[in-house]
C-alpha angles and dihedrals in degrees: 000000000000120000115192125196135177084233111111110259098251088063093055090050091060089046087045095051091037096046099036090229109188096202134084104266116200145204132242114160104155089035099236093140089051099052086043085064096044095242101118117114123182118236126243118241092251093043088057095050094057083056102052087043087056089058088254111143117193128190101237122323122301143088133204111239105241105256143178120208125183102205127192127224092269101045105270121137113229093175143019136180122186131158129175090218101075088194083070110085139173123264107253091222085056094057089041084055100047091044089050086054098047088054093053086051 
């Protein structure tokens, strides 16, 4: 399992190290995986202000979509999960299930 965020890499180190993740956690900074992926929205005004009030700098204004991709050996994508509400998360049994399918292809 990858996990990608727009966090430098030296931030994720410290989340990696604090939270004991056992997954590869990436890097991207300037979102071009995410674009690449078509998940990059770009933030309202008012939106980007809240930020900016909670002490959250971006740099610029956009946000990758939170996503979940199941990718073969060769690069193709069996499954994908994206929602703009990023309180709005996959079920964990539905991943399972769709991890599970892509290992019986």
């Amino acid at each position: 399992m990858i996990a990608a965020s727009r966090d430098p890499i030296e931030k994720l180190a410290a989340t990696t190290e604090k939270d004991r993740v056992s997954y590869t956690l990436m890097s991207d900074p300037g979102l071009a995986a995410s674009r690449q992926f078509g998940i990059v929205f770009r933030l309202d005004p008012t939106t980007l202000a809240r930020y900016r009030e909670a002490g959250i700098e971006l740099d610029g204004d956009q946000l990758p979509v939170p996503a979940v991709f199941v990718i073969d050996a060769e690069g193709k994508i069996l499954f994908s999960y994206a929602n703009p509400d990023y309180r709005v998360r996959l079920d964990t049994r539905i991943l399972m299930a769709a991890a599970a399918a892509a290992v019986d292809k």
